[in-house]
C-alpha positions as CSV (number, residue, x, y, z in Angstrom):
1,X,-4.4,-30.2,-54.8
2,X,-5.4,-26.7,-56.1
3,X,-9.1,-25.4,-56.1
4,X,-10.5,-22.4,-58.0
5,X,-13.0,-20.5,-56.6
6,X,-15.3,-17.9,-58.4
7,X,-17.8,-16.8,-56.0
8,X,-16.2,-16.6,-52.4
9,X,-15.7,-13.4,-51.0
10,X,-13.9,-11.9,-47.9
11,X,-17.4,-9.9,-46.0
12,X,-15.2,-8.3,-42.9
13,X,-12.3,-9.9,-40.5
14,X,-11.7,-8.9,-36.8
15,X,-8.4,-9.0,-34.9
16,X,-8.2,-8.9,-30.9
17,X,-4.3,-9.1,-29.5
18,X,-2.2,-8.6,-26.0
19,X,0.4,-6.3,-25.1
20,X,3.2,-7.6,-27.2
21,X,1.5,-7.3,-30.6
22,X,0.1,-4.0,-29.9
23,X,3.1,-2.5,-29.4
24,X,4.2,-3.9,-33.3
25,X,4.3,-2.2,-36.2
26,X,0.7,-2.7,-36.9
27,X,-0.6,-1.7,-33.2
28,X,-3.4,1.4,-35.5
29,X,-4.9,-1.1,-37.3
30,X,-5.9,-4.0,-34.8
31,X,-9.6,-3.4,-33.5
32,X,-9.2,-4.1,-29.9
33,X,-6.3,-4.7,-27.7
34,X,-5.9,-6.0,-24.1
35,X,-2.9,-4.4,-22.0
36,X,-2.3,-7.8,-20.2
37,X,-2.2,-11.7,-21.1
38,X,-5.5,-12.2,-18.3
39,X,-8.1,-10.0,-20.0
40,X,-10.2,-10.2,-16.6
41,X,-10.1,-14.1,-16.9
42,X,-9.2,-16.3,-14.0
43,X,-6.9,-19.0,-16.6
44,X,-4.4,-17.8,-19.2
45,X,-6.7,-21.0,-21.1
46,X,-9.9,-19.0,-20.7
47,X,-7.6,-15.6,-21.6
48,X,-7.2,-17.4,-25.2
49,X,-11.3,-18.0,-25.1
50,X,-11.9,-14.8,-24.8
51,X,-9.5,-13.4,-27.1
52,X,-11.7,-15.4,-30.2
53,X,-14.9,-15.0,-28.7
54,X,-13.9,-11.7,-28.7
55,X,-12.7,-11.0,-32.1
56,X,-15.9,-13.3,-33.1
57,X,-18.6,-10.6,-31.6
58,X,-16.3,-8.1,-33.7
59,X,-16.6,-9.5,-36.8
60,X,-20.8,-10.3,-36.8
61,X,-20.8,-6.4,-35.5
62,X,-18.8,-5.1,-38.0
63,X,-20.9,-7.4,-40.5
64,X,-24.0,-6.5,-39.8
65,X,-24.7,-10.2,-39.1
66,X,-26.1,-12.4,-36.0
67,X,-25.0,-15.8,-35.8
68,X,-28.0,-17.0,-36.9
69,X,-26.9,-16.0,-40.5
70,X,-23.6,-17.9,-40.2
71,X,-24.3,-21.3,-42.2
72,X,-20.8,-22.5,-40.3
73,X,-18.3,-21.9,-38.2
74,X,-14.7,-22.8,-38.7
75,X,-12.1,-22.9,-36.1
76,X,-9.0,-23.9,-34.3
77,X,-5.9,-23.1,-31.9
78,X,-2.9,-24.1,-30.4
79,X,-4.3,-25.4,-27.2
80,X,-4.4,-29.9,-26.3
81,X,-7.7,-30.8,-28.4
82,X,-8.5,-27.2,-29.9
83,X,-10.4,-26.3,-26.6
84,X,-10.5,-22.3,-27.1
85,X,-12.2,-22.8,-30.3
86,X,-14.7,-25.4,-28.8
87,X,-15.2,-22.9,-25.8
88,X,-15.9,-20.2,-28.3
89,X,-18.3,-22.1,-30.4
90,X,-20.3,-23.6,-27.3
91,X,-21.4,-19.9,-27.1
92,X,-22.7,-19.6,-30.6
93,X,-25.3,-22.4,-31.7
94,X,-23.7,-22.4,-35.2
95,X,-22.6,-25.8,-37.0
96,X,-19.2,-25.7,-35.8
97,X,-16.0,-27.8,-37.7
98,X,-12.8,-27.8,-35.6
99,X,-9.4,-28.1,-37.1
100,X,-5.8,-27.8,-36.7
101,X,-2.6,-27.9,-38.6
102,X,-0.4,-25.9,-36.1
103,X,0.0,-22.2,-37.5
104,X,-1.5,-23.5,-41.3
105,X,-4.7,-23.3,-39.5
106,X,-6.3,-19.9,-40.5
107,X,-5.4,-20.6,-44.2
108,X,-6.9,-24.5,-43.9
109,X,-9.9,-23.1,-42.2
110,X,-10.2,-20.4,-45.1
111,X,-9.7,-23.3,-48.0
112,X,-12.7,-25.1,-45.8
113,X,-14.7,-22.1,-45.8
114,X,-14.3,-21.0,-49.6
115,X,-14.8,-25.2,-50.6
116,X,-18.7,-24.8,-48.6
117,X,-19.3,-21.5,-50.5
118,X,-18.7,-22.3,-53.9
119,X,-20.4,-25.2,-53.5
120,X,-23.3,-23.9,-52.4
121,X,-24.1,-25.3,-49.6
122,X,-23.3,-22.4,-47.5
123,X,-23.5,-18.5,-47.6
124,X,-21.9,-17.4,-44.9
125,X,-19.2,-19.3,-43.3
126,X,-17.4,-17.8,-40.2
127,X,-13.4,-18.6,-39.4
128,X,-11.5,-18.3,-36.8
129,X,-7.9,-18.3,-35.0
130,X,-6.3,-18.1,-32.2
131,X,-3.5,-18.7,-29.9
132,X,-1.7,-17.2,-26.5
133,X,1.8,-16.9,-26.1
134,X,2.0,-18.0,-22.3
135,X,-0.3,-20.8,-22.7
136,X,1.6,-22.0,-25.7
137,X,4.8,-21.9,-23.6
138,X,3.5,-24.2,-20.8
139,X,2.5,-26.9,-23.1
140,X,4.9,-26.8,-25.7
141,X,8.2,-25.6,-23.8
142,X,8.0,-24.3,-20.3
143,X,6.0,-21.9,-18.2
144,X,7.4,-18.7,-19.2
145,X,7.8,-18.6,-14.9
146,X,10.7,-20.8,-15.3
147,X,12.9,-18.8,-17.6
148,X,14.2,-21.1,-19.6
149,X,16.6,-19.4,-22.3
150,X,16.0,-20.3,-25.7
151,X,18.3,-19.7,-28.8
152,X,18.1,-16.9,-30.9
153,X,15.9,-19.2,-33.8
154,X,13.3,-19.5,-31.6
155,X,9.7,-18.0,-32.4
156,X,7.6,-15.7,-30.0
157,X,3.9,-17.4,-30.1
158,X,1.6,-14.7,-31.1
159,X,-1.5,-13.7,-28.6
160,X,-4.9,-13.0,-30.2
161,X,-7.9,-13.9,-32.0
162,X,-8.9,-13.2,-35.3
163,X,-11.8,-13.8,-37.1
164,X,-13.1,-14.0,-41.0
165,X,-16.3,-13.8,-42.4
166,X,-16.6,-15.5,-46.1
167,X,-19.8,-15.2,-48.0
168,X,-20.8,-15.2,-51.9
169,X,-21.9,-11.7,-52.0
170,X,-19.2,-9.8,-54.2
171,X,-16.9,-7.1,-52.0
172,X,-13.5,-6.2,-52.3
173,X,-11.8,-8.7,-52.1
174,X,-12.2,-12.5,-53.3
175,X,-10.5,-15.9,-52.8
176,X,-9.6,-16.7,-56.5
177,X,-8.1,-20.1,-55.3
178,X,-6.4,-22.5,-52.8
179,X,-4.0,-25.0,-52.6
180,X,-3.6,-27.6,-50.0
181,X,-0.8,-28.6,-48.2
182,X,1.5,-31.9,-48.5
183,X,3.1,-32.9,-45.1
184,X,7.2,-32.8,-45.5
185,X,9.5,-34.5,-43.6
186,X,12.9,-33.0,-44.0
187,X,14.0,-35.4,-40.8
188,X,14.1,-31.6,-38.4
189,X,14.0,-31.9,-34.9
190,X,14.7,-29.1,-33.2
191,X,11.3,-27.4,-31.5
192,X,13.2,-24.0,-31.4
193,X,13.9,-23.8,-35.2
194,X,10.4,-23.7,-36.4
195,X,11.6,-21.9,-39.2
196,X,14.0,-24.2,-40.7
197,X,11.4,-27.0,-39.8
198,X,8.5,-25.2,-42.1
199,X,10.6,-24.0,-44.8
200,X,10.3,-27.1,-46.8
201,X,6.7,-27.5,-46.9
202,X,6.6,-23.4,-47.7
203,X,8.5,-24.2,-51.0
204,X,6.5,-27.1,-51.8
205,X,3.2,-25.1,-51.9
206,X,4.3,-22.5,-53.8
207,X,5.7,-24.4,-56.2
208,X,2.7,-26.6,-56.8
209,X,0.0,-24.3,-56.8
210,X,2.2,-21.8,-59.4
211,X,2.3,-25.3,-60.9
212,X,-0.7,-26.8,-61.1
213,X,-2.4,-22.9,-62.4
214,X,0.6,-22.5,-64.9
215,X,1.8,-19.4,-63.0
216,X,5.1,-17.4,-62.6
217,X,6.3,-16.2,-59.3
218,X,5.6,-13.0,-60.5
219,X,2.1,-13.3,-61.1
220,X,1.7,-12.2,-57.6
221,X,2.2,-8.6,-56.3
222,X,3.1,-10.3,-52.8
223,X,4.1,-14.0,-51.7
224,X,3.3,-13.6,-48.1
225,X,4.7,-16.8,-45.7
226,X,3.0,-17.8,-42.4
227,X,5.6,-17.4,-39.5
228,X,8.9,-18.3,-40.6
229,X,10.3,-15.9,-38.2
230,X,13.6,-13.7,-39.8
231,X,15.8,-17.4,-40.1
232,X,13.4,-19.0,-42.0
233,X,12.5,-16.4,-44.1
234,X,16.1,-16.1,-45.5
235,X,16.7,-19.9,-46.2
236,X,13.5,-20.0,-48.1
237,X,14.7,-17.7,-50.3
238,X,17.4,-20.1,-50.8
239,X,15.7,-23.0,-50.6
240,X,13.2,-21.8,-53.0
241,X,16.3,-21.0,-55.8
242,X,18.0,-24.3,-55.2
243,X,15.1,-26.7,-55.5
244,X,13.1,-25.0,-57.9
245,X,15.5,-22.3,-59.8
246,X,12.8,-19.6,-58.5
247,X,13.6,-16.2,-57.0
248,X,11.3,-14.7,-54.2
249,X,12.1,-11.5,-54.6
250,X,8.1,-10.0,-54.2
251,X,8.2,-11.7,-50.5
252,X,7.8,-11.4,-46.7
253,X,6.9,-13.1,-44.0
254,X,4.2,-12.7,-41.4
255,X,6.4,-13.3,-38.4
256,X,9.0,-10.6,-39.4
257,X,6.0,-8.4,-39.7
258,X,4.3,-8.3,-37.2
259,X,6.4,-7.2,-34.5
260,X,9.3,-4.6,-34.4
261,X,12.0,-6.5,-34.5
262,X,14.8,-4.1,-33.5
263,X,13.3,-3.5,-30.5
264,X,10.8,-6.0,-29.1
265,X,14.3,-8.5,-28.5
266,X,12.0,-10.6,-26.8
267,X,9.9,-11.9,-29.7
268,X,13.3,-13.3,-31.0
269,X,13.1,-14.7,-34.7
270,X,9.5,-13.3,-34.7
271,X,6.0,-14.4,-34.5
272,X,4.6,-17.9,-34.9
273,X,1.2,-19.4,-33.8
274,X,-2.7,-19.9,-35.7
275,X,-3.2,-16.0,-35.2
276,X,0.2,-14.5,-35.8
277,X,-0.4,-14.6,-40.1
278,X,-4.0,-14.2,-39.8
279,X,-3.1,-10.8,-37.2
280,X,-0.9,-9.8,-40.5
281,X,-3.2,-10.6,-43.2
282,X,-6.4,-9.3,-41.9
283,X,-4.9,-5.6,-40.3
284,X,-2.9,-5.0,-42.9
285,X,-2.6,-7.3,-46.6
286,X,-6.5,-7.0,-46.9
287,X,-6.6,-3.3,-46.3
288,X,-4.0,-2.8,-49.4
289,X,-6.4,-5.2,-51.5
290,X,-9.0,-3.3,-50.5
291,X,-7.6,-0.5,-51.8
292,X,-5.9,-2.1,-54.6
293,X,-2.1,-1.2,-53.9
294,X,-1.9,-4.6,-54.0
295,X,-4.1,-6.3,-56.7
296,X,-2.8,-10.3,-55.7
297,X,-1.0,-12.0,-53.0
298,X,-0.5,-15.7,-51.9
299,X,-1.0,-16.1,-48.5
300,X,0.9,-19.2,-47.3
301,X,0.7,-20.0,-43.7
302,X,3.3,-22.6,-42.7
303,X,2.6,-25.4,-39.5
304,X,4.9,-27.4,-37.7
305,X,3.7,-30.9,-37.0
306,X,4.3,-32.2,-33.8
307,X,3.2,-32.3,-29.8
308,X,5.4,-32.3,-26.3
309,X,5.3,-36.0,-26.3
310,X,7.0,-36.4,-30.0
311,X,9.2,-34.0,-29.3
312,X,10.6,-35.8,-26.2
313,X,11.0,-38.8,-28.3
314,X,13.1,-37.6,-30.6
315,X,10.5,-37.8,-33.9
316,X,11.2,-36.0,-36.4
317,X,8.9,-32.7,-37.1
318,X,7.1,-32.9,-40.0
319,X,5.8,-28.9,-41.6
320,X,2.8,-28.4,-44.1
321,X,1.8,-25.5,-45.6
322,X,-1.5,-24.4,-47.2
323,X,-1.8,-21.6,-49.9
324,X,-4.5,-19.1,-50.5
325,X,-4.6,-16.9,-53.3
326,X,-6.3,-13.4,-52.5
327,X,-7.0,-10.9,-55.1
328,X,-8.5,-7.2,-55.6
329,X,-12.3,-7.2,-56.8
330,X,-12.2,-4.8,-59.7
């Protein structure tokens, strides 16, 4: 299902991240940063609170807004039952919708959003992200205290918070349209290959929502992935040419970029989580709307579908993947 939009508009974003991300290629352009994964919290759980409460008080500042003017907030995480972004919206007294699809989140909560605005039944809605890297570890995998080695596929779970303002007053930038994501069961089962696992449901999006608008790839300046991590990225490209004779040669993917691969080993394949694409979009993809070196990109953050408990029982691991389609106000 693709939506056009013709009135939603991006007002301001706010990123918050931890160590590892600041030291990344995009370290300038994040607007605050914590040097370790506590921030002065007593729980790595209430770390992650703080990191989209955080990037919350950002985003209203650098707004001009209070939270009185958000019509509704929009939010979810990584965490058992979305708690960091029901922590984070006990604080504000707004109308508050939590969701999750894994790391499709930001791009759901966006599609949400922009659906509200053009309807008219909001003016401001407020979105946000987030997700911790040690936190993550426990409750997926194992505290990072155990050292357990993981294979060279594996993703590094981004930590931050990120936040997105959407209104109907024209700026720079607009959400022209969105496509929502089909779930795809390719029959994957390996937790440490999160690329492989989303790659399907990547494809699947693009090629419905170039589909359903009667679009070439080319249309886009950039066709911007979630968190395939450097694996993934490379077997959508094939995927992508086998399945639907396309070539994705005006791509890249969120989890290559936002970390320095070379020489942050540790990261692995590259970033995953809720935050890692939103990190990407809103530091650096909006900024080169903004200033129209890019005039369109589809932003395509890509989930993996599953909990500890599936994972121990040998389900398979479904992916979905929503789309977002962002383009330069003239």
């Amino acid at each position: 299902m693709t939506t056009k939009y013709k009135n939603v508009y991006i007002k301001d974003t706010a990123t918050v991240v931890g160590p590892y991300e600041y030291e990344g290629p995009l370290s300038k352009r994040f607007d605050k940063h914590y040097e370790d994964m506590y921030f002065n919290e007593e729980t790595l759980e209430k770390a992650e609170t703080k990191l989209m409460s955080d990037s919350i008080e950002l985003a209203l500042d650098k707004s001009k807004l209070k939270s009185e003017d958000i019509n509704l907030f929009i939010a979810g995480d990584l965490q058992n039952q979305i708690t960091s972004s029901t922590y984070a919206a006990g604080k504000l007294n707004i109308p508050f919708l939590g969701i999750y699809t894994a790391c499709a989140t930001n791009t759901e909560g966006l599609a949400l959003g922009a659906t509200y605005i053009e309807s008219k039944i909001c003016k401001n809605v407020m979105v946000s992200v987030s997700s911790h890297n040690m936190v993550s570890e426990k409750q997926f995998r194992n505290p990072t205290e155990y050292g357990a080695p993981k294979p060279g596929t594996a993703t590094f779970t981004a930590t931050g918070g990120a936040t997105c303002i959407l209104t109907n007053k024209k700026s720079k930038v607009r959400i022209e349209s969105a496509t929502i994501g089909i779930p795809q069961d390719y029959a994957q089962t390996d937790p440490l290959h999160m690329g492989s696992v989303m790659v399907p449901a990547a494809a699947n999006t693009i090629h419905r929502h170039l589909t359903d608008l009667g679009r070439s790839i080319n249309y886009y300046d950039l066709i911007l992935t979630g968190d395939l991590g450097i694996y993934g990225k490379e077997i959508l490209k094939d995927f992508m040419k086998t399945e639907y004779g396309m070539e994705l040669n005006n791509y890249n993917d969120c989890g290559v970029m936002l970390y320095d691969l070379e020489n942050q080993k540790e990261v692995q394949a590259g970033g995953s989580g809720p935050v890692c694409s939103a990190l990407v979009v809103y530091s650096d993809i909006l900024k080169k709307l903004e200033t129209k070196e890019l005039k369109r990109v589809l932003y395509v953050a890509t989930g993996a579908l599953f909990n500890p408990t599936t994972v121990f029982q040998k389900s398979n691991i479904l992916s979905i993947a929503n789309a977002i389609s962002l383009e330069s106000v003239e």
